[in-house]
C-alpha positions in Angstrom: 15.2 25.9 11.0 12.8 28.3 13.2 11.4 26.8 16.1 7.8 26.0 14.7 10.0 23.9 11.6 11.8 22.1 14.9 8.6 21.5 16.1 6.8 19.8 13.4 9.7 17.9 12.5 9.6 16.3 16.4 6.6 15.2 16.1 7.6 12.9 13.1 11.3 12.2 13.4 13.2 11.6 16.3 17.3 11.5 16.2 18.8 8.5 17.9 20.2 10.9 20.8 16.2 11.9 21.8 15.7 8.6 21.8 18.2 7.6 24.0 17.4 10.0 26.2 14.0 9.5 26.6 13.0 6.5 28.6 9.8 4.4 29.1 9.2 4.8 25.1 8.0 1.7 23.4 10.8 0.8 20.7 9.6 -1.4 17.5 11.8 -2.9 15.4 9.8 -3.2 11.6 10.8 -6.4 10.0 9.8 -7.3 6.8 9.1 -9.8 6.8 10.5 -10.6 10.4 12.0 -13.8 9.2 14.5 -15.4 11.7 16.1 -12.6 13.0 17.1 -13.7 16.5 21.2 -12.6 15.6 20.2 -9.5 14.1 21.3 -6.6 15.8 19.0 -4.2 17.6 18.1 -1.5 20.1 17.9 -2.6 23.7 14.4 -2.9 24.6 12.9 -3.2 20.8 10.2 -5.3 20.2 10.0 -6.9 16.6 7.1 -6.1 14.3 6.6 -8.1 11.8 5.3 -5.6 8.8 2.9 -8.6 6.5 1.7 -9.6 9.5 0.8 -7.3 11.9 0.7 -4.0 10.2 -1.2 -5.6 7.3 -4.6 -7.3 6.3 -4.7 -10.5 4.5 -4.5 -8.9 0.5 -5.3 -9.5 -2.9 -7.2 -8.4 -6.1 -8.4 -5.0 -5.6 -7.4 -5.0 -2.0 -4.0 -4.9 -2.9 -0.8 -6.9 -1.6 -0.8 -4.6 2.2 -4.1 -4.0 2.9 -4.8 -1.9 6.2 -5.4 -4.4 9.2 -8.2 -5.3 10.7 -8.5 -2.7 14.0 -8.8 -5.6 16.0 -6.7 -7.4 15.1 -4.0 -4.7 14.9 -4.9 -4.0 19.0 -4.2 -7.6 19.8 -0.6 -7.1 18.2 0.3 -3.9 20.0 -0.9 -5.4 23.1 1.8 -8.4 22.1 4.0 -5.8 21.6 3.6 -4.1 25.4 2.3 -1.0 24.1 0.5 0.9 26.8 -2.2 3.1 26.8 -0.1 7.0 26.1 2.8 5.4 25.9 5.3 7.2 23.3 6.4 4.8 20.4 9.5 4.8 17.8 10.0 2.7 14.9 12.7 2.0 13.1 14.3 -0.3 10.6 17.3 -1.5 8.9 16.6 0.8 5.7 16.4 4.2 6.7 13.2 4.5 7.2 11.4 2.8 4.1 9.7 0.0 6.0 8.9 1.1 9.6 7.3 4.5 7.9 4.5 2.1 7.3 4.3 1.1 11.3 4.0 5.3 11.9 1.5 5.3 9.3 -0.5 2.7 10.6 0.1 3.6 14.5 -1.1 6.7 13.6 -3.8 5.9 11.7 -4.8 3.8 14.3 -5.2 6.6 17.4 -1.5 6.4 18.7 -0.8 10.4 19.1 3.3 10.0 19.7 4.8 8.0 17.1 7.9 9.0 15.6 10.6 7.3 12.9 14.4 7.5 14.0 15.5 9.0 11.5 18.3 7.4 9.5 17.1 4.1 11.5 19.5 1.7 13.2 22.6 3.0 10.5 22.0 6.1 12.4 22.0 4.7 15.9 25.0 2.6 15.4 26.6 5.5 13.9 26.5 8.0 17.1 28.0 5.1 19.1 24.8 3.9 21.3 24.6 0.7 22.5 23.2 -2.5 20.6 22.3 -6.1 21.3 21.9 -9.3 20.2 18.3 -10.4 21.9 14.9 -9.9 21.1 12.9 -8.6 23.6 9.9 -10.4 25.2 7.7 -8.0 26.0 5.3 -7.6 28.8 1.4 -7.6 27.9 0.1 -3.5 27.3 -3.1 -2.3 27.4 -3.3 -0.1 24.3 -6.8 0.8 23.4 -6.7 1.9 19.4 -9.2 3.6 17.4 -8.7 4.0 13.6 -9.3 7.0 11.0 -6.6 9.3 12.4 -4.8 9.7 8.9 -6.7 10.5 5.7 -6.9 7.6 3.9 -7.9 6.8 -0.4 -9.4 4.2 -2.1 -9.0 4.0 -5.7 -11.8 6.6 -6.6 -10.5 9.0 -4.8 -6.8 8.9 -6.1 -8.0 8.9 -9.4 -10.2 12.0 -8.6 -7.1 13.7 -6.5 -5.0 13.3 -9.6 -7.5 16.0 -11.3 -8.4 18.0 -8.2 -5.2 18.1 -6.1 -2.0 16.4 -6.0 -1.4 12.8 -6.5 2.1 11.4 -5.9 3.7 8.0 -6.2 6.5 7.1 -4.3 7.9 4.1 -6.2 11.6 4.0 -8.1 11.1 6.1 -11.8 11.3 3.0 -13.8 8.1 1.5 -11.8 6.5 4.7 -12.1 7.4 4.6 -16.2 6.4 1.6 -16.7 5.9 -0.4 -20.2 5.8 -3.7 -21.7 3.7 -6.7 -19.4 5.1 -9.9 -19.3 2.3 -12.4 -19.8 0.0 -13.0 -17.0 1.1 -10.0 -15.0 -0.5 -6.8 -13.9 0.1 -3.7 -16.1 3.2 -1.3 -15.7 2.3 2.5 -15.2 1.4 4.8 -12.9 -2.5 6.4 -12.5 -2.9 8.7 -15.2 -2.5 12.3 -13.5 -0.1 11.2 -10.8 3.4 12.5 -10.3 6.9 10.7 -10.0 8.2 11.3 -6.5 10.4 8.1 -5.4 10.4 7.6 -1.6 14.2 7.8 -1.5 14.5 11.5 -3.1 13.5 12.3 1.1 16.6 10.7 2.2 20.2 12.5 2.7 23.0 10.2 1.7 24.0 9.1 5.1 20.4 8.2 5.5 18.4 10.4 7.6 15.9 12.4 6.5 16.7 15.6 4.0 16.4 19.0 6.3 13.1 20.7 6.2 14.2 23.8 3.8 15.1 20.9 0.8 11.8 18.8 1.8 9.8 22.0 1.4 11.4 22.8 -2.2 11.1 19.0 -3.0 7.4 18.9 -2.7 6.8 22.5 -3.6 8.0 21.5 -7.0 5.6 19.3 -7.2 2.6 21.6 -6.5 2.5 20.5 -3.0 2.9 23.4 -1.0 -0.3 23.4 1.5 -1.9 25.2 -1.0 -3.9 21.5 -2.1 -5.3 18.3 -1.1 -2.2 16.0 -1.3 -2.6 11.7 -1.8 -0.1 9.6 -1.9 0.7 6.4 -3.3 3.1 3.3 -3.7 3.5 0.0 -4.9 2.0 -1.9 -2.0 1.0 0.7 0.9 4.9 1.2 2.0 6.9 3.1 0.5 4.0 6.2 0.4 4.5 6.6 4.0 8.0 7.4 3.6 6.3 10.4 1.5 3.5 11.1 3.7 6.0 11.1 6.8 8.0 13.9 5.1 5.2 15.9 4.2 3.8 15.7 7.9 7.5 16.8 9.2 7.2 20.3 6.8 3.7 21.0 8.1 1.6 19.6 5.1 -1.0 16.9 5.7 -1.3 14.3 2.6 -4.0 11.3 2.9 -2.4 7.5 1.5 -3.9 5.3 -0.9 -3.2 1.8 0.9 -3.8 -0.2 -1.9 -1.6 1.5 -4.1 -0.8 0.4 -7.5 -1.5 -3.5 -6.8 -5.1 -2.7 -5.8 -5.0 -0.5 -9.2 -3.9 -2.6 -11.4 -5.6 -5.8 -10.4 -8.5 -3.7 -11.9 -8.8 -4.1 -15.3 -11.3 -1.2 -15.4 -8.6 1.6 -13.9 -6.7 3.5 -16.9 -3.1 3.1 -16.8 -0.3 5.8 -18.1 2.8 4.5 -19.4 5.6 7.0 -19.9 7.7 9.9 -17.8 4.5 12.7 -17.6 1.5 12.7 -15.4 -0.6 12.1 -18.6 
């Protein structure tokens, strides 16, 4: 990798040995939910997060289950969480990545300029032998100020039109993406008509951190996103996509999220849905 690939990868992922080199960064541990986690393992110094909570609006209908959180309200949180004002942030989680990628999304979304996933999350920490303990932190008050609209973001209008105009992908398992048959009394199965199959996990190496930068860039280039159009991505319920939008941003290719994702979609009865493996 040449050194502009390095760089843009920095800015999204950072290994567990730049972490633990770098000190007086805010660490976040993404639960979700946090649950009673007080014998869990962690970093020294992370803070939990609890993902429904704090990283999410109250959802629902159209909204969809993970709704982005009120600015507010999402200030009052990282000010729980000691975040100050510049202060560099990681997050990381128990599953490689697929939960606290929403936390980056959101932090960056929110005006935070240096977050970063560590990538292969607290698998990959434990595995280059750094230190863990068994107590949650209790953080001091911060002073974070945050002001949202950093990272493009889609309502349902605008995936629709972005499955015509650019690319549209969604990050959930194949079978989800598939769909089929509804059991009674429950939202459709499908995927927007237009979009294309592109699980979160495909980003992953088998160890767990992310795939390099050279397999990222053919991964997405076979999927007509290359640079060369607008890119949108979406999920089940606003997680998951992150993991997508995350890997895009560490090649050098900006994609916008649909928060509400497919259960803000299909709560509409209106919104077309495509069953089968093609865009449609």
């Amino acid at each position: 990798m040449d050194d502009s690939g390095q760089a843009l990868r920095a800015r999204v992922l950072a290994t567990p040995a730049e972490l633990a080199a770098r000190p007086g960064v805010a660490v976040l541990a993404i639960r979700n939910p946090r649950g009673d986690d007080s014998a869990t393992p962690r970093i020294s110094g992370a803070v939990d997060v609890d993902l429904p909570t704090e990283l999410a609006a109250p959802g629902g209908g159209t909204r969809g289950s993970r709704p982005l959180p009120e600015v507010e309200a999402l200030q009052r949180a990282a000010r729980g969480w000691g975040l100050r004002q510049g202060q560099a942030v990681v997050v990381y989680d128990h599953d490689r990545g697929l939960v606290a990628a929403r936390a980056w999304w959101v932090l960056r979304w929110a005006g935070i300029a240096d977050v970063r996933l560590l990538d292969g999350g607290f698998a990959a920490w434990v595995a280059a032998g750094l230190p863990v303990v068994h107590r949650a932190t209790a953080p001091q008050p911060g002073d974070v100020t945050l002001v949202p609209g950093r990272m493009g973001v889609l309502d349902a209008d605008d995936a629709a039109a972005l499955a015509r105009s650019g690319v549209l992908l969604d990050s959930r398992v194949r079978p989800n993406y598939i769909g089929g048959a509804t059991p009674p009394g429950q939202p459709p199965r499908g995927h927007i008509p237009g979009a294309l199959s592109a699980p979160a996990a495909d980003n992953f190496t088998e160890p767990g951190p992310f795939a390099d930068a050279a397999t990222l860039r053919h991964l997405y280039a076979a999927l007509g996103a290359d640079g060369s159009r607008p890119v949108g991505v979406y999920c089940g319920a606003g997680i998951s996509a992150a993991v997508n939008v995350a890997a895009l941003a560490s090649i050098g290719i900006e994609a916008a999220m649909y928060p509400g994702s497919w259960s803000a979609w299909s709560a509409d009865p209106a919104r077309p849905v495509m069953v089968g493996g093609v865009p449609g």
